[in-house]
PAFI-5853 format. One record per atom (N, C-alpha, C): residue in three letters; y, x, z. Coordinates in steps of 0.05 Angstrom, whole numbers, plus 5000, padded with zeros to 4 digits. Layout:
N
 resn    y    x    z
  ALA    Y    X    Z
...
//
This chain:
208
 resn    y    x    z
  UNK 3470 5255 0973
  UNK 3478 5228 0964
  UNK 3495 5214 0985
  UNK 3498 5231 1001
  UNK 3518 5219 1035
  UNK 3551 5210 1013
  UNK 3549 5181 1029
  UNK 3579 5164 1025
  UNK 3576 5156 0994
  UNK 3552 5155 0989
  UNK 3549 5138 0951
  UNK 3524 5116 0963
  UNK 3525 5098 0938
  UNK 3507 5074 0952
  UNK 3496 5071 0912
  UNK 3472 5059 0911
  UNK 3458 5052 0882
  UNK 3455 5023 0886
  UNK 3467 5016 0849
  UNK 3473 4983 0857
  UNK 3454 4990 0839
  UNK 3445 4970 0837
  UNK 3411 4961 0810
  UNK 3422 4932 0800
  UNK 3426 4919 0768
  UNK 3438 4901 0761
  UNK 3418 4887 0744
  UNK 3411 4861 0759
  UNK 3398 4856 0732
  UNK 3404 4822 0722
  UNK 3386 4808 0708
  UNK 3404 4794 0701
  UNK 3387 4766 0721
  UNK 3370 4769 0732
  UNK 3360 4742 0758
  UNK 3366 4748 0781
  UNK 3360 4785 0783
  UNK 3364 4786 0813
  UNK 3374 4821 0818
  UNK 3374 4828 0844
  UNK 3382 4859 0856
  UNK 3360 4870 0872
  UNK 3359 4895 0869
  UNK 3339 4910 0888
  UNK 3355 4927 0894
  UNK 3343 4940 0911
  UNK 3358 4970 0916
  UNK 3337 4984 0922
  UNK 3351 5015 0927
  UNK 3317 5041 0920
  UNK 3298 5035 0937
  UNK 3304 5020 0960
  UNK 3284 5019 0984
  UNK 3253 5000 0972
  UNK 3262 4985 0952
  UNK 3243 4971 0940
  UNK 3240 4979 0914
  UNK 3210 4976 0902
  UNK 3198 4983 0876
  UNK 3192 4958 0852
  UNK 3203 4978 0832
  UNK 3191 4955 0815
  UNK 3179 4973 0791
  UNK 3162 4954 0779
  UNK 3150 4979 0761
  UNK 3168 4979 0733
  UNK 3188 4959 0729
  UNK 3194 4969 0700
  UNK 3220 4972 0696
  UNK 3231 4990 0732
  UNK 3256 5000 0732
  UNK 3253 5027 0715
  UNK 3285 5014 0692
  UNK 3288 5047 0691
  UNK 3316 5059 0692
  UNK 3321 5075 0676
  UNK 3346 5090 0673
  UNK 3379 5076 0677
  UNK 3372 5064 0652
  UNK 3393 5045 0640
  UNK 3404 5020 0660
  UNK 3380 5008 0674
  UNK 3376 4989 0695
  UNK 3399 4996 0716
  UNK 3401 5012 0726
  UNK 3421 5022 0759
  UNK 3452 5043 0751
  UNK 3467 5052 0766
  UNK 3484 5060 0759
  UNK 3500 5065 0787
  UNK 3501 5084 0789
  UNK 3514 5107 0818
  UNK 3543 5101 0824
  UNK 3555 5089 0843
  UNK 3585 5083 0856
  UNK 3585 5091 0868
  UNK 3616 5105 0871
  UNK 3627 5111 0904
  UNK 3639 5090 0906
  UNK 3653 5093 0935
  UNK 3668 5080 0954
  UNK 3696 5064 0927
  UNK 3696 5040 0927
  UNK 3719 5033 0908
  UNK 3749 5044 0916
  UNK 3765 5043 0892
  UNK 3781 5053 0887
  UNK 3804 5047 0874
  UNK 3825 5045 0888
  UNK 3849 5026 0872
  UNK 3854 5031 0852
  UNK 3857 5011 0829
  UNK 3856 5010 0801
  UNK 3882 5026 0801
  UNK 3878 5048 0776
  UNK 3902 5054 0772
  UNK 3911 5046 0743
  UNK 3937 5042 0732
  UNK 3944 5033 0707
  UNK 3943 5058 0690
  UNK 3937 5053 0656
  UNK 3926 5059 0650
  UNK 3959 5066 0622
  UNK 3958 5090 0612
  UNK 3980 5092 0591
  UNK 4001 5084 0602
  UNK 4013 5080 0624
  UNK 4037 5072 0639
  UNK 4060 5099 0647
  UNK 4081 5102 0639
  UNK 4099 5122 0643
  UNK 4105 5111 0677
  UNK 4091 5129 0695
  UNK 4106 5114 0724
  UNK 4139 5121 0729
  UNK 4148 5145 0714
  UNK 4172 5149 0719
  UNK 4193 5129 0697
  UNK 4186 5114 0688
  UNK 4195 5094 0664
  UNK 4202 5068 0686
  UNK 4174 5060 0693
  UNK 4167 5034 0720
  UNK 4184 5040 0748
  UNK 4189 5064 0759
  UNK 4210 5075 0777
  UNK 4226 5071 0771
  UNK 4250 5071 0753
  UNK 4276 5070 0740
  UNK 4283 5045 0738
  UNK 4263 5025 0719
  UNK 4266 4998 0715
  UNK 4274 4989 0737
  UNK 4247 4991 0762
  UNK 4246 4983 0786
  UNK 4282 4982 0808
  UNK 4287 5011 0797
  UNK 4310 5021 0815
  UNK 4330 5009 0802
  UNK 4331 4998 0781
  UNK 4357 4984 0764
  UNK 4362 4963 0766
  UNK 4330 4945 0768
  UNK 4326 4913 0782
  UNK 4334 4910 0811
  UNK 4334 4933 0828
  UNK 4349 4928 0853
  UNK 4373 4927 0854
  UNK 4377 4948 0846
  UNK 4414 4950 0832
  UNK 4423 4922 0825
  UNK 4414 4909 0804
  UNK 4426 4895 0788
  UNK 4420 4868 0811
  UNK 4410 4872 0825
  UNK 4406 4848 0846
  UNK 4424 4855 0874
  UNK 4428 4872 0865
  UNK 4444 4873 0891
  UNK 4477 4866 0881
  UNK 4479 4877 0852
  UNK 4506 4875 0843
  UNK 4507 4835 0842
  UNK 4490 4827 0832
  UNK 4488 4795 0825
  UNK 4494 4778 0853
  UNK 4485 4793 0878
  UNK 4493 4791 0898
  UNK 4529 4792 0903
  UNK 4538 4819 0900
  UNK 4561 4825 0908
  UNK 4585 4812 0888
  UNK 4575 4806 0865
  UNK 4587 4793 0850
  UNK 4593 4761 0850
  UNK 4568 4742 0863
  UNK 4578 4725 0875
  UNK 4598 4717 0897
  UNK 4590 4743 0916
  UNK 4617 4743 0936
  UNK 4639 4738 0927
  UNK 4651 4756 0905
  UNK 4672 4770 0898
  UNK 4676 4744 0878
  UNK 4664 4731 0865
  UNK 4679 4705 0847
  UNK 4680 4677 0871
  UNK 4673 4677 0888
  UNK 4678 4658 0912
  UNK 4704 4669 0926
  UNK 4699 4700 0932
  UNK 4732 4706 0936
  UNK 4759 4693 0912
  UNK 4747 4702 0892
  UNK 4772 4691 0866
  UNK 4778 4669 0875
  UNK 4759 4649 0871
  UNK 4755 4619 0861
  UNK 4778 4619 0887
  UNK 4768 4621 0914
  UNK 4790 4620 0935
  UNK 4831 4626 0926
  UNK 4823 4652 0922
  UNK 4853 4652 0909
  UNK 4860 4637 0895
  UNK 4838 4632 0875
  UNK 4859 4620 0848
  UNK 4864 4589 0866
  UNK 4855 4569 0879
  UNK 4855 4552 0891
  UNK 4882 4547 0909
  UNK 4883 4576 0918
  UNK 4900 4574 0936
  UNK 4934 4572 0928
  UNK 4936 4586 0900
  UNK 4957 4588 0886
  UNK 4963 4569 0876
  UNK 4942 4557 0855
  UNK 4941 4530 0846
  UNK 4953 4507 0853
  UNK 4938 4502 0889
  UNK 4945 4484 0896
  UNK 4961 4481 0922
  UNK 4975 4508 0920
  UNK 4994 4513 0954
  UNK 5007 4529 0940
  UNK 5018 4554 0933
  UNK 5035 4561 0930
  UNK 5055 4559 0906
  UNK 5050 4547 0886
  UNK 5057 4550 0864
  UNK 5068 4503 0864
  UNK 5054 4496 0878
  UNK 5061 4468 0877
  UNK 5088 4474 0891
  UNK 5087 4490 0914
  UNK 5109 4492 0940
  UNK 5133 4498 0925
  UNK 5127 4520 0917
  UNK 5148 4531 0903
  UNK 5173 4518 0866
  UNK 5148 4504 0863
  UNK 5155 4483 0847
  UNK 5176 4454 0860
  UNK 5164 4442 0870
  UNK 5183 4423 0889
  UNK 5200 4436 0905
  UNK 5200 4461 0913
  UNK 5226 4477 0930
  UNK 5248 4471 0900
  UNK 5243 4478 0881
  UNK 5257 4476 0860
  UNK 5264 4452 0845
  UNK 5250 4437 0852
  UNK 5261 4405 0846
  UNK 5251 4397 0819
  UNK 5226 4417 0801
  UNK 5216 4408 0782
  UNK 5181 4416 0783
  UNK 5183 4388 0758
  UNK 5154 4394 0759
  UNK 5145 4410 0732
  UNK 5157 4414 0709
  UNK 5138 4439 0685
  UNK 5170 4455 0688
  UNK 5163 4481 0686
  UNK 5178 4501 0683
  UNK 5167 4524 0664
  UNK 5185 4532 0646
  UNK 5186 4547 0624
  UNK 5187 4579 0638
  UNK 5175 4591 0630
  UNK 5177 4620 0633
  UNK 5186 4636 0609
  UNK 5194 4652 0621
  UNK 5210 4676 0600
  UNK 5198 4686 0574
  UNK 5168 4690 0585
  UNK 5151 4705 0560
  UNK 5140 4676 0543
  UNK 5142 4650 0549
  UNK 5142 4625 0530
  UNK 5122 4608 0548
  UNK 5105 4629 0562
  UNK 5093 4599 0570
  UNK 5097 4589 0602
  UNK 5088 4563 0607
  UNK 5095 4539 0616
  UNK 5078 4527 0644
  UNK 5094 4521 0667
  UNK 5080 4515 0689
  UNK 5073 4489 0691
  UNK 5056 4476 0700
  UNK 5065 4450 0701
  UNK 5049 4441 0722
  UNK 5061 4422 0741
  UNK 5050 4419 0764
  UNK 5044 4383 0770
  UNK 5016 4382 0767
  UNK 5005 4341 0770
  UNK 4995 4343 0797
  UNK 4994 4316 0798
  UNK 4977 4305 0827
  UNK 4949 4299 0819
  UNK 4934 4299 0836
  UNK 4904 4301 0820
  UNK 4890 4289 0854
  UNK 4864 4281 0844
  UNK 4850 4269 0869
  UNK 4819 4277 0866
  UNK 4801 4293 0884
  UNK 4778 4298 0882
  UNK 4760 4274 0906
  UNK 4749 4271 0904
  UNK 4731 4247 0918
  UNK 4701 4260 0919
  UNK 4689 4256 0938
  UNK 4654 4260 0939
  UNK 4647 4241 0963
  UNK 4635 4227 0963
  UNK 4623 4205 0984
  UNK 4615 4213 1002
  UNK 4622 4211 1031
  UNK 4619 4222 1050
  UNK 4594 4207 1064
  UNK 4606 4180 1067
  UNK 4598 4162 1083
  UNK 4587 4132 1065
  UNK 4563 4138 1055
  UNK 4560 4111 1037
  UNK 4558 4082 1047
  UNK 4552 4092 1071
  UNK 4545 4056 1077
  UNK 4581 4038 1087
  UNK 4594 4064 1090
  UNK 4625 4049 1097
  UNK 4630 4049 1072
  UNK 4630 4065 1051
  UNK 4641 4074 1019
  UNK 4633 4049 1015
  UNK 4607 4042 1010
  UNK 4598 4017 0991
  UNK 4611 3989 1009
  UNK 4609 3994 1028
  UNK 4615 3957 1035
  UNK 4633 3953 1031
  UNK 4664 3975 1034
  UNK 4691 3981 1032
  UNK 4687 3965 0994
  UNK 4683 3982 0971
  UNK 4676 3970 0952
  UNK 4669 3942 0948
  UNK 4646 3926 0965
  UNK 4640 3910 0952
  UNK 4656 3888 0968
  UNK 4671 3885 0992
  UNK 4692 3873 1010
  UNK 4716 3870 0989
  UNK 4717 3886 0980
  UNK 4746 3892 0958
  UNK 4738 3889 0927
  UNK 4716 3871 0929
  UNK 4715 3872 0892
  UNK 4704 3886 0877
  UNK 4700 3906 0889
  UNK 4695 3933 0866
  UNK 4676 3948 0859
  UNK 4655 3930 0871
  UNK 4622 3943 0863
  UNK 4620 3945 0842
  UNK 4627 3942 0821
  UNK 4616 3945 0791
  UNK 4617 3970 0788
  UNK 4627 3989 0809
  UNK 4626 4009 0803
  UNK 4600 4041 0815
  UNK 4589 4010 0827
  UNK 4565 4027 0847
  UNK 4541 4027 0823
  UNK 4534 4053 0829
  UNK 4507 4045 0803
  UNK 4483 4057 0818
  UNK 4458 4030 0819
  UNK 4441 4039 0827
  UNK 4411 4041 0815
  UNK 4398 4072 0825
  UNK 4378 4081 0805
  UNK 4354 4072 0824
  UNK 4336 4075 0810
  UNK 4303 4069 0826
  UNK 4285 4084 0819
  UNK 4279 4101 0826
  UNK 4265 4125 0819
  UNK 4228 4115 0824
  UNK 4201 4109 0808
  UNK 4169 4098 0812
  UNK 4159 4131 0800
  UNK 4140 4130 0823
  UNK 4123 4149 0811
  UNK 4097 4138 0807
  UNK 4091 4137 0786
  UNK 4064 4125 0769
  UNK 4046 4158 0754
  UNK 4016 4143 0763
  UNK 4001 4159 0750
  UNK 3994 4158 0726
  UNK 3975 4179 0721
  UNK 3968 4169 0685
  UNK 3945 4153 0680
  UNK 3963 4147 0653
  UNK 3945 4121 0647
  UNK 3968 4088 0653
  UNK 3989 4092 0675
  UNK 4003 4082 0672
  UNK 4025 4063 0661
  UNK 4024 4068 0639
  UNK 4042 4065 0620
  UNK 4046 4035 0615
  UNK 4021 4022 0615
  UNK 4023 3989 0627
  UNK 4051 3977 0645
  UNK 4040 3990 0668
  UNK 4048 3976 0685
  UNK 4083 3987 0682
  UNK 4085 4010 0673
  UNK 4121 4020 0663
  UNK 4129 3996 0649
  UNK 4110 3984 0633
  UNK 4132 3964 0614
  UNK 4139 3946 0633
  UNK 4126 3932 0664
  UNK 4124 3906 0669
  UNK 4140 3916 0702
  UNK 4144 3939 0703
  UNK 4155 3946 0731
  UNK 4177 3935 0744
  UNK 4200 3930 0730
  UNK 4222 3920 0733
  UNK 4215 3893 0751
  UNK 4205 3876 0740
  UNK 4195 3850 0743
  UNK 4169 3848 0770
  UNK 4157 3864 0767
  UNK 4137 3860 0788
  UNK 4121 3882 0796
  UNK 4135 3899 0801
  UNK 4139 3922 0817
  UNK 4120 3919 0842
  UNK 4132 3902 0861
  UNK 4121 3900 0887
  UNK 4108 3885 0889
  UNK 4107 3852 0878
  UNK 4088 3838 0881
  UNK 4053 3844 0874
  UNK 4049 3850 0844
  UNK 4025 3856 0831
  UNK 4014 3874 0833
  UNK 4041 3904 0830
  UNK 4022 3926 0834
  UNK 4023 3950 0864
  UNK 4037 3931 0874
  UNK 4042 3951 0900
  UNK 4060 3978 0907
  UNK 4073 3974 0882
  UNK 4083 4008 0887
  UNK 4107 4005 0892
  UNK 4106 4032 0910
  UNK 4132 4039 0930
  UNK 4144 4055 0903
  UNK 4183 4040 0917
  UNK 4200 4059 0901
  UNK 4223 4066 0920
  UNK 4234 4089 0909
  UNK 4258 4098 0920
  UNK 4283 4084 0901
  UNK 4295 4070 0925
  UNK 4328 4069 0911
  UNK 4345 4084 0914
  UNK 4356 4099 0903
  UNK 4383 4102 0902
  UNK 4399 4095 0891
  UNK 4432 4085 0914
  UNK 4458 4078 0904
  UNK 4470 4094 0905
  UNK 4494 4096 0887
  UNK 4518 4115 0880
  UNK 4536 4112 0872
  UNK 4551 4122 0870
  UNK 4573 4117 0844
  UNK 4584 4149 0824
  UNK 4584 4143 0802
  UNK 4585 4178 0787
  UNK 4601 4185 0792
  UNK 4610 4208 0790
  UNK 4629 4228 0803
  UNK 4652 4227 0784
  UNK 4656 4230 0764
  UNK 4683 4211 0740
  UNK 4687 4191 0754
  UNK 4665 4172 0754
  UNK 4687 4141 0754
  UNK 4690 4140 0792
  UNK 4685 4156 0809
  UNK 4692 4154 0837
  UNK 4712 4166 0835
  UNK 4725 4197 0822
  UNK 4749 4198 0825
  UNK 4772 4185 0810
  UNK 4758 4185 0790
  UNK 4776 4158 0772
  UNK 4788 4137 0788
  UNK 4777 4116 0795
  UNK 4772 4102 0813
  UNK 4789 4100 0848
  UNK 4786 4130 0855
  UNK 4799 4131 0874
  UNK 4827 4137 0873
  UNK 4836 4153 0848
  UNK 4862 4152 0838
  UNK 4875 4124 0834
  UNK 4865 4114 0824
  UNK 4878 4077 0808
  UNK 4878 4064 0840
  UNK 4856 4061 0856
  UNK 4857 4060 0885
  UNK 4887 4061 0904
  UNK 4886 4092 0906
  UNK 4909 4100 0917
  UNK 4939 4094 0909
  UNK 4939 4086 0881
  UNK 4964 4076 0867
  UNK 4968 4046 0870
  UNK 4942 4031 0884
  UNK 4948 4007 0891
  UNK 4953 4008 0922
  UNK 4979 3989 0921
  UNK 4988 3986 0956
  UNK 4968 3977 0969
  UNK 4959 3954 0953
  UNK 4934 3942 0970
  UNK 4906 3948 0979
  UNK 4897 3962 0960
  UNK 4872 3976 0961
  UNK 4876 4000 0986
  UNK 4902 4010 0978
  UNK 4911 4040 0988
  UNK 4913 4040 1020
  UNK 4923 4005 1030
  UNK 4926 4002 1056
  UNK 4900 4005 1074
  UNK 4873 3998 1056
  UNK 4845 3998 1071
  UNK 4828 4017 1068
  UNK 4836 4031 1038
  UNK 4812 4050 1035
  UNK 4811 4073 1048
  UNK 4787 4075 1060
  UNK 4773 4089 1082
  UNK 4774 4112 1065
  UNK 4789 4127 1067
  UNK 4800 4157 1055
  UNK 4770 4181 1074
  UNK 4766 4179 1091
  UNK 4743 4203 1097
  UNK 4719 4185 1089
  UNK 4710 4169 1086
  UNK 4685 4166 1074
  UNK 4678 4164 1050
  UNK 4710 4161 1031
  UNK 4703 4171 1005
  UNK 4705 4199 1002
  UNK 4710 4216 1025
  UNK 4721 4251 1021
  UNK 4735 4248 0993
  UNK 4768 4236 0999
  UNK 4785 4241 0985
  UNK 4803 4263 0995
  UNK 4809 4284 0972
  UNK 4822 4305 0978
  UNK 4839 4305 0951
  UNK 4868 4296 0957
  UNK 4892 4299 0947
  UNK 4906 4316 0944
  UNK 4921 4322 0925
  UNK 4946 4340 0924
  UNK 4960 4355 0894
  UNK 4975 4372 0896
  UNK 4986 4374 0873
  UNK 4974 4402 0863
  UNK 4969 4406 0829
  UNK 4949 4431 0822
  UNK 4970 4444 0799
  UNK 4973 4463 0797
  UNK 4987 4478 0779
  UNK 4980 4482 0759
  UNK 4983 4488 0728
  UNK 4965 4496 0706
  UNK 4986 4506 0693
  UNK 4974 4533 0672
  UNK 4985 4548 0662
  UNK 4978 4543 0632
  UNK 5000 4532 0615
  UNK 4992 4533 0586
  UNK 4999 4557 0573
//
């Protein structure tokens, strides 16, 4: 019986052989070895291998494939907005017709993302133009809550104590929107703090 052990199961308590009881019997105990890693049961492992080897694959390709569309996105960017603008004003126009019918056409366009909010917003509200700042306030309330949601606005901090997060912003439409109509004014155009709105200008090509 070397390297096996007798479990005895019952339903108050455990003995083991070293102790007697008189109305152990058969059915009562039940002989284990040393445990043993479960093995799965009706499982094709050469099925689970393959899968396995295809999920790496396909993670590795999902991998290499993001490279390779960050490489694109690069080119196409680069044509778009440098070589094909260049080559357009070398030529003294802006849509040009191609042979097989279709059509180049080359705009000025303005991308913006807020660099620097606390110069962005004051710059705005110095100049008029906060209506365009929109600000959110994010409460985290527990349950049961629902009270105090209706009355938060109003008395937030006084009655019930709760901390909120503000955030200011302005949406990403109406900031480049915005910074276009901006730049087309002399006046605006003479102050606005061009790196803290991360305005990035220039001319973009498109193919109809």
């Amino acid at each position: 019986m070397q390297g096996m052990h007798i479990v005895l199961i019952f339903a108050q308590h455990i003995i083991t052989m070293n102790e007697t009881d008189p109305i152990l019997i058969e059915s009562d105990f039940k002989l284990t070895s040393e445990p043993e890693d479960p093995k799965p049961r009706d499982i094709n492992m050469s099925d689970l291998t393959q899968l396995a080897d295809e999920l790496d694959a396909l993670d590795a390709k999902v991998q290499e494939t993001e490279v390779e569309l960050s490489v694109l996105k690069q080119a196409r960017k680069t044509i778009s907005e440098e070589t094909l603008p260049v080559l357009m004003e070398q030529a003294g126009v802006d849509t040009l017709k191609l042979t097989n019918g279709r059509k180049i056409e080359v705009k000025d366009f303005v991308d913006a993302r807020i660099k620097d909010p606390n110069v962005a917003f004051e710059w705005l509200r110095e100049t008029n133009n906060e209506s365009i700042i929109k600000n959110e306030i994010t409460v985290s309330l527990g349950r049961g809550d629902d009270a105090i949601a209706q009355d938060i606005i109003n008395t937030l901090k006084e009655q019930y104590e709760v901390e909120a997060n503000v955030k200011v912003g302005v949406h990403n439409m109406t900031l480049k929107s915005f910074c276009r109509d901006a730049l087309e004014n002399p006046e605006l155009a003479e102050t606005l703090p061009k790196e803290a709105f991360g305005i990035y200008q220039g001319k973009r090509a498109k193919i109809n």
